[in-house]
N, C-alpha and C positions, 0 to 999 in steps of 0.2 A: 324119628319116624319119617318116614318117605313120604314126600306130597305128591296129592296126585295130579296131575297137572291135565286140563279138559281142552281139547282141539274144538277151537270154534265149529259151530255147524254151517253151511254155505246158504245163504240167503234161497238160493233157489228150491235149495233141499227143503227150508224150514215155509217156505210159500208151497212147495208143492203138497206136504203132508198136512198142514193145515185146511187146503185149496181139498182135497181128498178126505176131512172130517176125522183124520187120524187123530190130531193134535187139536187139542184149544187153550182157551187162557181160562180154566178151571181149575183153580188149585184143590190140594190134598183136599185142604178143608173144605172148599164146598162139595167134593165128592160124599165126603163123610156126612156132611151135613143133611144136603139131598138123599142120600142113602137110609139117615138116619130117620125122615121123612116117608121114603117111599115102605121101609122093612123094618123097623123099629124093632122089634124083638128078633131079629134075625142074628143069628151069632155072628160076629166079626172079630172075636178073638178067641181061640183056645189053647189054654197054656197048664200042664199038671192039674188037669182035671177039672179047672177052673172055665167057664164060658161067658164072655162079657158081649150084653148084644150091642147092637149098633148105636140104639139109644144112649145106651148107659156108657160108652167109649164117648158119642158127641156129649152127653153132660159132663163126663171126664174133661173133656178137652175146652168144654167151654168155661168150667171153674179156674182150669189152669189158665188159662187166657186171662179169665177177668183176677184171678191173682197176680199177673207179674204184670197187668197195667197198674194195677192200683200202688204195686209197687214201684 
């Protein structure tokens, strides 16, 4: 399988889109998290019929979490 191999970004590039509120240091999860917070029964996944809200993806994600620390 082929790697894929990621071209640094130019410090100026990554000041300017940050400096412009494009970019922050928010990861996935506290998107989800906050999300989860703000729209809690708001779907955030639909898959064959199935609709899982926002809520119930962050309890998902925070079981998983607290399983493979414990692990």
């Amino acid at each position: 399988m082929a790697k894929i191999q990621l071209l640094p970004i130019p410090e100026a590039t990554v000041r300017h889109y940050f400096d412009a509120g494009h970019w922050t240091h928010d990861t996935l999860c506290d998107w989800l998290f906050t999300r989860a917070d703000h729209a809690p029964e708001t779907p955030a996944i639909y898959h064959a019929g199935t609709r899982i809200s926002y809520r119930e993806l962050s309890d998902r994600v925070r079981s998983l979490a607290s399983g493979l620390q414990a692990f």
